[in-house]
ChimeraX commands (.cxc) that place a marker at each C-alpha (Angstrom):
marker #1 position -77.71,13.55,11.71 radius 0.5
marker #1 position -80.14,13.06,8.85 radius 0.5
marker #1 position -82.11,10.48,11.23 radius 0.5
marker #1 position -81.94,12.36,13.77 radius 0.5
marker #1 position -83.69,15.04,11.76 radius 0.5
marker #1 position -86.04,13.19,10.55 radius 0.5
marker #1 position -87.45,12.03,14.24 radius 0.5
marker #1 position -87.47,15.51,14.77 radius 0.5
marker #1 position -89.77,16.50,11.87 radius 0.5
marker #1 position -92.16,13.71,13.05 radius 0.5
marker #1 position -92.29,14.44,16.49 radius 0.5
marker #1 position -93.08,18.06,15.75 radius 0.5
marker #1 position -96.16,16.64,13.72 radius 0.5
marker #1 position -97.07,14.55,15.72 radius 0.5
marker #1 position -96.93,17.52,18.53 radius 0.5
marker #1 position -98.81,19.90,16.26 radius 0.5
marker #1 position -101.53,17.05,15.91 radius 0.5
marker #1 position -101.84,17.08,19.75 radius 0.5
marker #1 position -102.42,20.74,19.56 radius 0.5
marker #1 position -105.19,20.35,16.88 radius 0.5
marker #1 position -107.18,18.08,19.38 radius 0.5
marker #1 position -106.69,20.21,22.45 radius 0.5
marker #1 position -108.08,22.91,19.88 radius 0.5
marker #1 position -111.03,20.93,18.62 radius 0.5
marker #1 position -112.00,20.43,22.12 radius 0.5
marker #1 position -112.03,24.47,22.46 radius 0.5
marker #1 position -114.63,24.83,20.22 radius 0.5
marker #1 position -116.50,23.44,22.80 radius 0.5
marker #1 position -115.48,24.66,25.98 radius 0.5
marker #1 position -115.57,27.69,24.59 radius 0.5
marker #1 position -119.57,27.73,23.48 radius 0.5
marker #1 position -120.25,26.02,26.70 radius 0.5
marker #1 position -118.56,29.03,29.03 radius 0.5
marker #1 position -120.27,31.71,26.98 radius 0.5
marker #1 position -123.60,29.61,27.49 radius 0.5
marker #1 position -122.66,29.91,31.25 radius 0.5
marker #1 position -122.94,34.00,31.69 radius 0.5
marker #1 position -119.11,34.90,31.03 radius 0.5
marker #1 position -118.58,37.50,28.64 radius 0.5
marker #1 position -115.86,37.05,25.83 radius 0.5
marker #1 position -113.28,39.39,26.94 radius 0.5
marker #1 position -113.14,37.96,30.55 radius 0.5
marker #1 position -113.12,35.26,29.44 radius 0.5
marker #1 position -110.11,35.61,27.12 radius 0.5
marker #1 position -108.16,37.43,30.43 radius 0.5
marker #1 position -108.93,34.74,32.49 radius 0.5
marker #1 position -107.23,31.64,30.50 radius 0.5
marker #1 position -104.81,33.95,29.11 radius 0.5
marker #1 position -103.56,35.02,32.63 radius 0.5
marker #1 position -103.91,31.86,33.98 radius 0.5
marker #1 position -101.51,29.99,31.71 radius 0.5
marker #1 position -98.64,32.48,31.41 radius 0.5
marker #1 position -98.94,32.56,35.06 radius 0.5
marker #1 position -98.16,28.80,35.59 radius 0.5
marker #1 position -96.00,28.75,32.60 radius 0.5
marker #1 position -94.08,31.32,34.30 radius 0.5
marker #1 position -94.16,29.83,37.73 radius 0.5
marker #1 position -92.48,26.30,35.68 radius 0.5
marker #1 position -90.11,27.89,33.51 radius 0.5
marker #1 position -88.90,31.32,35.85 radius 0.5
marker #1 position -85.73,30.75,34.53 radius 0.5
marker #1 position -86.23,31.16,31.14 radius 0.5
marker #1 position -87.49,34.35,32.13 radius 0.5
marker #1 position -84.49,35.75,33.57 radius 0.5
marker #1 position -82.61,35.58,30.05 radius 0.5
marker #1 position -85.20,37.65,28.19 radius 0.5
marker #1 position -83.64,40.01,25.80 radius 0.5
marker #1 position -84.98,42.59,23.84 radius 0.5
marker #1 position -85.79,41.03,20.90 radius 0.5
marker #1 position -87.43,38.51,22.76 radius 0.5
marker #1 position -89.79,41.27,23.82 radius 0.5
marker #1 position -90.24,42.68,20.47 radius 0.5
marker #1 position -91.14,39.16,19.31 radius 0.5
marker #1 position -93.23,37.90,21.82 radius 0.5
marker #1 position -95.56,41.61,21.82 radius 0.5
marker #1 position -96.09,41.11,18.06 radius 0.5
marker #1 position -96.92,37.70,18.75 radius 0.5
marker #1 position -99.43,38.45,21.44 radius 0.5
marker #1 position -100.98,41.05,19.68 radius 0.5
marker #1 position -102.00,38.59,16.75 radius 0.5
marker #1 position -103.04,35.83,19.05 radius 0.5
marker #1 position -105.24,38.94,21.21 radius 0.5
marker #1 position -106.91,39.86,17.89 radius 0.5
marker #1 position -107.67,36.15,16.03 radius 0.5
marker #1 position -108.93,35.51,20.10 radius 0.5
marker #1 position -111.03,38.28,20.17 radius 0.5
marker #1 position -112.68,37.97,17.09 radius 0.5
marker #1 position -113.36,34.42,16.98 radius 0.5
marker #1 position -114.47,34.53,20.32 radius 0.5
marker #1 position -116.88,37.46,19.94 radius 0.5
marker #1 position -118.27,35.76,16.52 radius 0.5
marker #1 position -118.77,32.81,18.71 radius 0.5
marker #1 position -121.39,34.52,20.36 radius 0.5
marker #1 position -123.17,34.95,16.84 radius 0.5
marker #1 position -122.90,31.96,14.92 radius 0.5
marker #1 position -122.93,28.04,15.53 radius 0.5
marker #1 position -119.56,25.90,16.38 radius 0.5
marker #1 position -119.88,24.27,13.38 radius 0.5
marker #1 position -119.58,27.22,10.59 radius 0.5
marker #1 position -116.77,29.14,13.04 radius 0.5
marker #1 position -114.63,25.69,12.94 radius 0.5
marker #1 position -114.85,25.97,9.09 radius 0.5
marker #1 position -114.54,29.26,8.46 radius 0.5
marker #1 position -111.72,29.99,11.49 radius 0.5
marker #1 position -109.51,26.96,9.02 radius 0.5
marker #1 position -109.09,28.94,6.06 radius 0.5
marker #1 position -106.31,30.13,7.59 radius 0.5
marker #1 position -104.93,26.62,6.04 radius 0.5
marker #1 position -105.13,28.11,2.52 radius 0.5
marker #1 position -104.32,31.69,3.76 radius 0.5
marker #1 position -101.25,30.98,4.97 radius 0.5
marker #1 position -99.46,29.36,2.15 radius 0.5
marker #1 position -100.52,32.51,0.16 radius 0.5
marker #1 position -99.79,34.65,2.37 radius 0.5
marker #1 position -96.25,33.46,2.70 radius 0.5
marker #1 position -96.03,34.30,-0.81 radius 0.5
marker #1 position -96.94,37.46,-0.80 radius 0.5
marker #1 position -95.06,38.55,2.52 radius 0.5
marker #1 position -91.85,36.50,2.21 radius 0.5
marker #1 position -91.66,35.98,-1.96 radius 0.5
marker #1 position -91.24,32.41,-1.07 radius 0.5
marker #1 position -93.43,29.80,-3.47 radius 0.5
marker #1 position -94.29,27.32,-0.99 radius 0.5
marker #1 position -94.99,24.63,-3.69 radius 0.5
marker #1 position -98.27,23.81,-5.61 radius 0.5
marker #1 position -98.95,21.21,-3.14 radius 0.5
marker #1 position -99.40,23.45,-0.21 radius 0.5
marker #1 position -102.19,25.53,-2.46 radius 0.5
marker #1 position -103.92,22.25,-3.50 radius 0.5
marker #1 position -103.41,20.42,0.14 radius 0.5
marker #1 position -104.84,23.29,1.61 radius 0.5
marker #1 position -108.07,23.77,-0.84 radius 0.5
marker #1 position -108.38,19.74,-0.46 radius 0.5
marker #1 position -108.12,20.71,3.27 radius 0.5
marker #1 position -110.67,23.38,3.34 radius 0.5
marker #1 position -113.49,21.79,1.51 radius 0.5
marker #1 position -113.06,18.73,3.60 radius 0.5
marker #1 position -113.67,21.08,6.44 radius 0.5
marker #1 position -116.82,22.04,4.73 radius 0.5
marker #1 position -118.40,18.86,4.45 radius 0.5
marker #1 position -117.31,18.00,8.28 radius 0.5
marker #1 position -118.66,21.21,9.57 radius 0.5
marker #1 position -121.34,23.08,7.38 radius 0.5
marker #1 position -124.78,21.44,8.19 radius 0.5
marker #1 position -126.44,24.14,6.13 radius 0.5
marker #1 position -126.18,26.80,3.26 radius 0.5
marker #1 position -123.19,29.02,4.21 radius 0.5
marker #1 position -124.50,32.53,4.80 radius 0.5
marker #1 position -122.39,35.05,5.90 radius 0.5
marker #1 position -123.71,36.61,9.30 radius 0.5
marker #1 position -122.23,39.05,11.70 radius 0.5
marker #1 position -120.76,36.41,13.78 radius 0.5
marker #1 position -119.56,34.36,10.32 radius 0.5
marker #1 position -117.20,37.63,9.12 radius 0.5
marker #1 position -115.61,38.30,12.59 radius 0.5
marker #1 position -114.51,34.82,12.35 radius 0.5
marker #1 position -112.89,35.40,8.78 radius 0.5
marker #1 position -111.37,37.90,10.10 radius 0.5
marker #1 position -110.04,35.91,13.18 radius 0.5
marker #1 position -108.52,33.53,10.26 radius 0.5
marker #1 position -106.62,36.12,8.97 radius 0.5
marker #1 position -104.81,36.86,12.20 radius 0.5
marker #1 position -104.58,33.19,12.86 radius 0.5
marker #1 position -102.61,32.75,9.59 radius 0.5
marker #1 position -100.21,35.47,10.52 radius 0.5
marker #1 position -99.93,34.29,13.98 radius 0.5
marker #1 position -99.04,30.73,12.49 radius 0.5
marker #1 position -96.35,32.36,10.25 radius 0.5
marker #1 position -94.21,34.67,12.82 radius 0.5
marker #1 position -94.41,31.63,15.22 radius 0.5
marker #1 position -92.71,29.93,12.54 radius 0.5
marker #1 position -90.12,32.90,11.68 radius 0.5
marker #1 position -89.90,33.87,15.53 radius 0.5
marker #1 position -89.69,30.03,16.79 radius 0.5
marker #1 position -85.91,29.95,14.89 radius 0.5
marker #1 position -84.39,32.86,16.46 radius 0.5
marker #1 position -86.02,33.49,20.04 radius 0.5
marker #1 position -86.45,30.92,23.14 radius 0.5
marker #1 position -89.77,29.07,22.44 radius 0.5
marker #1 position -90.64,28.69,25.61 radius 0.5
marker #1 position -89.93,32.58,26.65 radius 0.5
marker #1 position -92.15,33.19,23.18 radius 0.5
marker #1 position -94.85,31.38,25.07 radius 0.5
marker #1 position -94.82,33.25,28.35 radius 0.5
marker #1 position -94.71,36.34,26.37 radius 0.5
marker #1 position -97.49,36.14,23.85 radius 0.5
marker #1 position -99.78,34.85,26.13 radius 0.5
marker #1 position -98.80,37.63,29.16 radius 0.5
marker #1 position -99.09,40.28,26.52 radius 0.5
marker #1 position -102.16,38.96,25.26 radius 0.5
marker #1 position -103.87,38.54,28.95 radius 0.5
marker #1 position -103.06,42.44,29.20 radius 0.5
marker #1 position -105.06,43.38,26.44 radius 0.5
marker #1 position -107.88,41.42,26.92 radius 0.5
marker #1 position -107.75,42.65,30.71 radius 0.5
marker #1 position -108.46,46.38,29.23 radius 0.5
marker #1 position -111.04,45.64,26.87 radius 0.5
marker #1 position -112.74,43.47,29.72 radius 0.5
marker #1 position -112.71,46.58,31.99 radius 0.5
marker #1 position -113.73,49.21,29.41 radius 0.5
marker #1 position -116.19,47.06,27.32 radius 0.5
marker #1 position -117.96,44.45,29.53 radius 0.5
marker #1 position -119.11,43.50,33.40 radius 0.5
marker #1 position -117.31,41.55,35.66 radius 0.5
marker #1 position -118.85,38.23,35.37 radius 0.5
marker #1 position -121.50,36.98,38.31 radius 0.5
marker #1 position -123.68,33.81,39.39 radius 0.5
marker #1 position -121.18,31.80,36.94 radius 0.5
marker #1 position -123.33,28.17,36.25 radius 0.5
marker #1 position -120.87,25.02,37.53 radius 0.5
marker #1 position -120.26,24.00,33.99 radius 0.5
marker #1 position -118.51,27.46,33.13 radius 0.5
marker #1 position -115.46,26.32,35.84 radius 0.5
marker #1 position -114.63,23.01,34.45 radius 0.5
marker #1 position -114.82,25.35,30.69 radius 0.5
marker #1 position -112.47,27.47,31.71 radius 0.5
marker #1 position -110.05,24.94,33.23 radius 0.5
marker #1 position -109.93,22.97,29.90 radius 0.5
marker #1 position -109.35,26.24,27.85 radius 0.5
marker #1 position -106.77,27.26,30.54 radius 0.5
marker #1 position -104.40,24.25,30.82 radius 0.5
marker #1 position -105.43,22.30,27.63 radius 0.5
marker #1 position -106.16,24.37,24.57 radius 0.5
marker #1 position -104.30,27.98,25.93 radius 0.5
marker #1 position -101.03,26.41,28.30 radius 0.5
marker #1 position -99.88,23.71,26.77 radius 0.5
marker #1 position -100.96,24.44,23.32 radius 0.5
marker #1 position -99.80,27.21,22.70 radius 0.5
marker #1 position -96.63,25.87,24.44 radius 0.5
marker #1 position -96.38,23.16,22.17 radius 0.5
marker #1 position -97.12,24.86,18.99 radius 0.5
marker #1 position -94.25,27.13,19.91 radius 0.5
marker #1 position -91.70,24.04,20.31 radius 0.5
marker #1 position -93.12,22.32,17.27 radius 0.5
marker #1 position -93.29,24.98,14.55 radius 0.5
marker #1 position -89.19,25.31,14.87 radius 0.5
marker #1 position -89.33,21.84,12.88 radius 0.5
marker #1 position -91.56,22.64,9.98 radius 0.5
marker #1 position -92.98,25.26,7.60 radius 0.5
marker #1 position -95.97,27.42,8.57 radius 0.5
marker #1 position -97.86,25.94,5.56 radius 0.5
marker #1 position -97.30,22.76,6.92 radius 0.5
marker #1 position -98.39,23.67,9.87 radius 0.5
marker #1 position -101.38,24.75,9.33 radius 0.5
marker #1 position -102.40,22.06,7.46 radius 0.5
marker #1 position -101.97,19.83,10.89 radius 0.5
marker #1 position -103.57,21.97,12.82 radius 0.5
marker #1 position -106.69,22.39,10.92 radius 0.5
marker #1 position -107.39,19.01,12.37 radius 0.5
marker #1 position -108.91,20.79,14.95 radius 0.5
marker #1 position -111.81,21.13,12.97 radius 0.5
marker #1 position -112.39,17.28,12.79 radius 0.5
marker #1 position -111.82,17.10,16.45 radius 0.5
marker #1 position -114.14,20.10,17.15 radius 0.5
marker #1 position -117.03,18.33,15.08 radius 0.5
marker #1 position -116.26,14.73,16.86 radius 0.5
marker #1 position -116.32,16.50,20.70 radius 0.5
marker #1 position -119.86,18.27,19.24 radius 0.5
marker #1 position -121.12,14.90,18.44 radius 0.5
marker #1 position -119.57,13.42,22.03 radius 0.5
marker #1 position -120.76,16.14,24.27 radius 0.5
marker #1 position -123.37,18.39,22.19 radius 0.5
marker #1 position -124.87,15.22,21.27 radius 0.5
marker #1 position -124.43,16.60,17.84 radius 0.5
marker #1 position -125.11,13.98,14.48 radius 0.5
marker #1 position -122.51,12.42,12.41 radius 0.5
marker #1 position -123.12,12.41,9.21 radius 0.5
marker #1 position -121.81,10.42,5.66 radius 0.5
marker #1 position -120.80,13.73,4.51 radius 0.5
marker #1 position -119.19,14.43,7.30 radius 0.5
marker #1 position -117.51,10.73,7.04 radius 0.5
marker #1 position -116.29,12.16,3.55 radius 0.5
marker #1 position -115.07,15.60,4.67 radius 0.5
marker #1 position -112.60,13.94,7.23 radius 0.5
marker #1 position -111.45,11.65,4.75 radius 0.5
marker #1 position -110.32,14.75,2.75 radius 0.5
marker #1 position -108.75,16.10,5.23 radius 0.5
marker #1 position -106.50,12.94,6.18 radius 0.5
marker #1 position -105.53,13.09,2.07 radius 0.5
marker #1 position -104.71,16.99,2.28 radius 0.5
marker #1 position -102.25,15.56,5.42 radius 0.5
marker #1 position -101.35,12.94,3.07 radius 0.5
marker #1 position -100.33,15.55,0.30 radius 0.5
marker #1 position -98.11,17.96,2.73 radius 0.5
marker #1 position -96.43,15.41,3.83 radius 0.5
marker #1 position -95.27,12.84,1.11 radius 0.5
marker #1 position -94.89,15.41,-2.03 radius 0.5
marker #1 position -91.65,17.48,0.16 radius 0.5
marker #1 position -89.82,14.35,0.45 radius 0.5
marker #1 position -90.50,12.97,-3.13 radius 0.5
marker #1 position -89.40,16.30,-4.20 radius 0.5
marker #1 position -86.06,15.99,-2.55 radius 0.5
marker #1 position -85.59,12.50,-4.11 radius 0.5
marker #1 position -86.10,13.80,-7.25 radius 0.5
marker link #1:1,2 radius 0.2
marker link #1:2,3 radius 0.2
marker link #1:3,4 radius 0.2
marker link #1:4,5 radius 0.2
marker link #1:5,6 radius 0.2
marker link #1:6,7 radius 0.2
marker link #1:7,8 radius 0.2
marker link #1:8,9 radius 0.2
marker link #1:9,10 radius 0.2
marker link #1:10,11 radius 0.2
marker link #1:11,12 radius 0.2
marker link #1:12,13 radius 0.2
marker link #1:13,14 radius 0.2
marker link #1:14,15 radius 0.2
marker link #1:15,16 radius 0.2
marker link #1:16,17 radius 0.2
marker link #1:17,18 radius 0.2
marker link #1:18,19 radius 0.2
marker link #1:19,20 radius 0.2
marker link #1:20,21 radius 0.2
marker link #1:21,22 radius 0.2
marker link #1:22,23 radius 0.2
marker link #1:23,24 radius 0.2
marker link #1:24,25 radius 0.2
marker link #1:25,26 radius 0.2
marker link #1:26,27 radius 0.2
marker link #1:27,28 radius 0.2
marker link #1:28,29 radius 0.2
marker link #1:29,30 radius 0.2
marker link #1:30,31 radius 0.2
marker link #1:31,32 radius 0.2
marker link #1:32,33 radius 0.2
marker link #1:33,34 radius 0.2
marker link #1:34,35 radius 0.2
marker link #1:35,36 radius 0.2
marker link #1:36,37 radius 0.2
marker link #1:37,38 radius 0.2
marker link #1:38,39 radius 0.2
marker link #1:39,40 radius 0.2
marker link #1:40,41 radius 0.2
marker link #1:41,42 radius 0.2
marker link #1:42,43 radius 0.2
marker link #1:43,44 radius 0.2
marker link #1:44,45 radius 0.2
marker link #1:45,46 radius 0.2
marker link #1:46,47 radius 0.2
marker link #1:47,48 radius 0.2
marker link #1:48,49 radius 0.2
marker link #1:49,50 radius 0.2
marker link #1:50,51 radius 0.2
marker link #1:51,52 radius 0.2
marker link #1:52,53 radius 0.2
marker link #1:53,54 radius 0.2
marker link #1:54,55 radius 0.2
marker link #1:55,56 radius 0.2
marker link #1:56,57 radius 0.2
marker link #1:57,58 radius 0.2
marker link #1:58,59 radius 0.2
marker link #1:59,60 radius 0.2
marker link #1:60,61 radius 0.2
marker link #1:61,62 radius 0.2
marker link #1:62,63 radius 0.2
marker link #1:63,64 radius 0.2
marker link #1:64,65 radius 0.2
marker link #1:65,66 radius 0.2
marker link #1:66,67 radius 0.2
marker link #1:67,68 radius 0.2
marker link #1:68,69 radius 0.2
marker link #1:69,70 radius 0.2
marker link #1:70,71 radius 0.2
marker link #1:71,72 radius 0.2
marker link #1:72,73 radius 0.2
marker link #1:73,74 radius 0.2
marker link #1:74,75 radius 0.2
marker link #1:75,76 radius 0.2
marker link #1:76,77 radius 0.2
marker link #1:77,78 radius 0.2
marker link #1:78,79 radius 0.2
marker link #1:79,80 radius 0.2
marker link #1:80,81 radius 0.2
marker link #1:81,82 radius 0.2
marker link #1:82,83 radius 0.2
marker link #1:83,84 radius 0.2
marker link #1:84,85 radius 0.2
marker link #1:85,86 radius 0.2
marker link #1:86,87 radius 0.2
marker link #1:87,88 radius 0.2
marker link #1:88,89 radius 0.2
marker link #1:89,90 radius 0.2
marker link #1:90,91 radius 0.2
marker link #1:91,92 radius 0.2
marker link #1:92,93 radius 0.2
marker link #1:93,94 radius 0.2
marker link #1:94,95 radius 0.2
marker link #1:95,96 radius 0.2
marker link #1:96,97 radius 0.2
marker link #1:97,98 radius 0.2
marker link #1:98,99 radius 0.2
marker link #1:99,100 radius 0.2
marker link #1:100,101 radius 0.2
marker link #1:101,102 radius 0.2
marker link #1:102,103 radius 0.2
marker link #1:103,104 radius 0.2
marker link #1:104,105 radius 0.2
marker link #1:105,106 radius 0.2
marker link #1:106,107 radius 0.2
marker link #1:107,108 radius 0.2
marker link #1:108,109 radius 0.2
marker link #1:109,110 radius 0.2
marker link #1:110,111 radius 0.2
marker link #1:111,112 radius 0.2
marker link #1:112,113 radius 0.2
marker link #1:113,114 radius 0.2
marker link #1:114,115 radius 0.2
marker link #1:115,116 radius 0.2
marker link #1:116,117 radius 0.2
marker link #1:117,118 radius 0.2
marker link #1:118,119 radius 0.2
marker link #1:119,120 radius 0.2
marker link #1:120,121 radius 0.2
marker link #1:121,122 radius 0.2
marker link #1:122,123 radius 0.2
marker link #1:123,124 radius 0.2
marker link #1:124,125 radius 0.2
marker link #1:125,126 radius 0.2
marker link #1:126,127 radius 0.2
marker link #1:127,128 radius 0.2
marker link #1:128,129 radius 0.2
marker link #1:129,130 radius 0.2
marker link #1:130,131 radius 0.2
marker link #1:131,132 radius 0.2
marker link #1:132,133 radius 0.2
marker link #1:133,134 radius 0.2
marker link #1:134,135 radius 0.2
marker link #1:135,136 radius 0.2
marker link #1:136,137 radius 0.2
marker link #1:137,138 radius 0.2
marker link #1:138,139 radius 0.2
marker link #1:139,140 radius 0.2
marker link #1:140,141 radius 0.2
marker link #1:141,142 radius 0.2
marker link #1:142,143 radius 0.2
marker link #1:143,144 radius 0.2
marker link #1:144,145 radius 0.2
marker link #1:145,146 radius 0.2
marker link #1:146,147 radius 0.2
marker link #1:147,148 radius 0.2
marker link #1:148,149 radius 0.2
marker link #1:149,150 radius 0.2
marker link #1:150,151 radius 0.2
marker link #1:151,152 radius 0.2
marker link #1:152,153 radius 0.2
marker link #1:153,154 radius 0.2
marker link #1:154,155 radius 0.2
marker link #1:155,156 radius 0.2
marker link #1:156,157 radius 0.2
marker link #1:157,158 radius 0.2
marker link #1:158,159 radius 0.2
marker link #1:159,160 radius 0.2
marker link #1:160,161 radius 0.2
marker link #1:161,162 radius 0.2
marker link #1:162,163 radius 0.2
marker link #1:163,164 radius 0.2
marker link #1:164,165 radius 0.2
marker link #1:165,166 radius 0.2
marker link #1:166,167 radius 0.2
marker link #1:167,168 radius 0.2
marker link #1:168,169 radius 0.2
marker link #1:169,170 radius 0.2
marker link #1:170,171 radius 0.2
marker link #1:171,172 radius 0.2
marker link #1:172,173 radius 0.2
marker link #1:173,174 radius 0.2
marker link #1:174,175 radius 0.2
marker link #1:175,176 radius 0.2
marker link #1:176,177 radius 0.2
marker link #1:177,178 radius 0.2
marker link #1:178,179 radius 0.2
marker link #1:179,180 radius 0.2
marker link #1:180,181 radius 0.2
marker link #1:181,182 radius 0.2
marker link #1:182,183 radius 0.2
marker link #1:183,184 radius 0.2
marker link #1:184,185 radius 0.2
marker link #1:185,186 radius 0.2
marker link #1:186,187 radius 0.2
marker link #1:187,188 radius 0.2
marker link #1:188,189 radius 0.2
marker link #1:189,190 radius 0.2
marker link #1:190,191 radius 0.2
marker link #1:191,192 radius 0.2
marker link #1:192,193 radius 0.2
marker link #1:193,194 radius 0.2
marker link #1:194,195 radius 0.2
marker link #1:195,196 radius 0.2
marker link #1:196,197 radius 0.2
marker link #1:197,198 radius 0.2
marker link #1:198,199 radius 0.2
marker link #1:199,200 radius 0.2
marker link #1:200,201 radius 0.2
marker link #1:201,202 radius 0.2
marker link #1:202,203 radius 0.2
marker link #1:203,204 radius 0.2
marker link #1:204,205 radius 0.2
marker link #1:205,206 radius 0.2
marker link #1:206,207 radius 0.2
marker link #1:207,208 radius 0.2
marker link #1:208,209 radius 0.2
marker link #1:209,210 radius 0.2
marker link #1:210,211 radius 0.2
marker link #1:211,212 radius 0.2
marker link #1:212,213 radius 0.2
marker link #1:213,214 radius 0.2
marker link #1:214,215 radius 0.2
marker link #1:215,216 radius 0.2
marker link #1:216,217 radius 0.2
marker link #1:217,218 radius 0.2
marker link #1:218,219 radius 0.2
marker link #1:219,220 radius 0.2
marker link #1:220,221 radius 0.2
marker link #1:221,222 radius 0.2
marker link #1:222,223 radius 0.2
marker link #1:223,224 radius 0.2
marker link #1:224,225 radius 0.2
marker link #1:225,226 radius 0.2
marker link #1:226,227 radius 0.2
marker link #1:227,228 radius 0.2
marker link #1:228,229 radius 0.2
marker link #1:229,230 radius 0.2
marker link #1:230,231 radius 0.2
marker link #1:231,232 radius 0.2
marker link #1:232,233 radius 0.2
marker link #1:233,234 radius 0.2
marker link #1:234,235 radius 0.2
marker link #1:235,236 radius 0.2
marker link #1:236,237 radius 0.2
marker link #1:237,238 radius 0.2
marker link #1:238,239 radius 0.2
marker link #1:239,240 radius 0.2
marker link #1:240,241 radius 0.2
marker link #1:241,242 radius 0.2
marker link #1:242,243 radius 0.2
marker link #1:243,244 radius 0.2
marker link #1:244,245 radius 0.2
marker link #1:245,246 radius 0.2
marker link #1:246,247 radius 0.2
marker link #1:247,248 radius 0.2
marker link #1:248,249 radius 0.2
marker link #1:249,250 radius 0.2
marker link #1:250,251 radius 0.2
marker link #1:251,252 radius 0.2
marker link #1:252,253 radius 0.2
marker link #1:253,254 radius 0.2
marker link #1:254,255 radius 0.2
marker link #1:255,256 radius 0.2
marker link #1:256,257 radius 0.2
marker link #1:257,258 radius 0.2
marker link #1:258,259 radius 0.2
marker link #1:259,260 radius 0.2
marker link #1:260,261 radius 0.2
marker link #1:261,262 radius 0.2
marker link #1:262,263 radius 0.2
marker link #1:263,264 radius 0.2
marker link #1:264,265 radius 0.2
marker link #1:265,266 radius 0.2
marker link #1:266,267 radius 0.2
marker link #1:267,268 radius 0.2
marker link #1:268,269 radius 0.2
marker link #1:269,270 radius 0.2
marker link #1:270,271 radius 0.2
marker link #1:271,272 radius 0.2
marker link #1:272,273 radius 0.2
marker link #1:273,274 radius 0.2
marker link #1:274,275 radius 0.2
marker link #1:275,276 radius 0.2
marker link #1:276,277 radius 0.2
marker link #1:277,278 radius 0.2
marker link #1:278,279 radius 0.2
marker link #1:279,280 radius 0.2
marker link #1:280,281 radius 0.2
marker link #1:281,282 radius 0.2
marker link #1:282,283 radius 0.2
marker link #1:283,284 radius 0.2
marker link #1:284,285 radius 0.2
marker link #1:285,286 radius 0.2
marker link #1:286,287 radius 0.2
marker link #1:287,288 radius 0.2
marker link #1:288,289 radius 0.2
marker link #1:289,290 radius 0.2
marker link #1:290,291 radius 0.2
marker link #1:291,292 radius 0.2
marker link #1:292,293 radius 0.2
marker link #1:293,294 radius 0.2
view
């Protein structure tokens, strides 16, 4: 039973991990489509649709055994992932990949804090100090410059926010609802809002360039679908401070796909800032167990 346990802690790492890459990738993507004449909150409806659509096509059962709660649940969630969406993708639009992948991960300190404050629940000194470790390794990866704050640098803190409190409800939700129906749901309610905003704030996109389609297909099936899909599944397995340790990989990622495809520079810092990440990792996972042992 233990064993069994264990394997399932490690796959659910080892999931979130996958999720951190298919988000470092959407850094990306997501420049590259707004480059290509698509404006944010089409955008967000049209890999937002897309995936609950297909997710809902696989799983149709799952759908038929929705019950209230379910609803409740998956509306709260989609309304968090609508409004960290929204404003990271907007602040995209104002600021460089780079400083939005670091300043979009201090959700990784946020949310052990904010578990404290919401729940009452210490989450241990190492989850503080993993995720500072975490963040300034993100710093050296990402910042290429003095940080200033811009207009596009504070939408993206507060995208961070509602990341961190979309990390812990999946977390608290993932325990007592159907992960999968979770899925369908946050990202169906989430295509709805961005659907009005779309129609009330911005034009129907037109003369989209070639590279915008391939964009939107990665952000649709990769970093939105299956993602979001996983995340779900995994988070059942592990604490939201955890968590989002893991999945602030997707900075490193983000900065490695800039250097692959942006034909961006790789720096020593940068060398040192993932190293600092992989010891934050390091941290949040070995000081748990040698707690238990002791």
């Amino acid at each position: 039973m233990i064993k069994n346990l264990k394997l399932k802690y490690l796959y659910g790492d080892l999931s979130l991990f996958l999720v951190a890459i298919m988000w470092g990738g959407g850094f990306v993507a997501v420049k590259d489509a707004l480059n290509s004449n698509i404006s944010p909150y089409y955008m967000m409806t049209i890999r937002f649709s897309l995936s609950a659509i297909m997710l809902g096509i696989i799983f149709r059962k799952k759908l038929l055994n929705i019950k209230r709660e379910d609803l409740l649940r998956g509306t709260i969630l989609g309304i968090l992932l609508f409004t960290s969406f929204a404003f990271q993708t907007v602040g995209l639009k104002y600021t460089t990949p780079g400083k939005q992948a670091f300043l979009t991960a201090t959700y990784v300190v946020l949310v052990p804090f904010l578990t404290f404050v919401i729940y009452k629940k210490y989450p241990g000194w190492y989850s503080f100090s993993s995720g500072i470790i975490a963040l300034i390794g993100i710093g050296l990866l990402t910042l290429q410059g003095p940080l200033r704050l811009g207009y596009g640098d504070s939408l993206t803190l507060i995208c961070a926010i509602f990341f961190a409190l979309h990390i812990m409800f999946v977390g608290k939700y993932s325990q007592k609802s159907d992960t999968i129906a979770l899925s369908i749901l946050q990202l169906g309610i989430a295509a709805i809002i961005s659907a009005i905003f779309a129609v009330i704030l911005e034009r129907p996109p037109v003369g989209l360039q070639i590279g915008a389609y391939s964009s939107l297909l990665y952000l649709v099936i990769f970093s939105t679908m299956l993602a979001f899909l996983i995340q779900n599944v995994a988070q059942k397995y592990t604490l939201p401070s955890h968590a989002a340790i893991i999945l602030s990989l997707e900075s490193a990622f983000g900065s490695i796909f800039a250097v692959i495809f942006l034909k961006e520079l790789f720096s020593s810092t940068m060398v040192i800032g993932c190293i600092l990440i992989f010891i934050s990792i390091l941290i949040s996972e070995i000081m748990p167990n040698l707690k238990r042992k002791l």
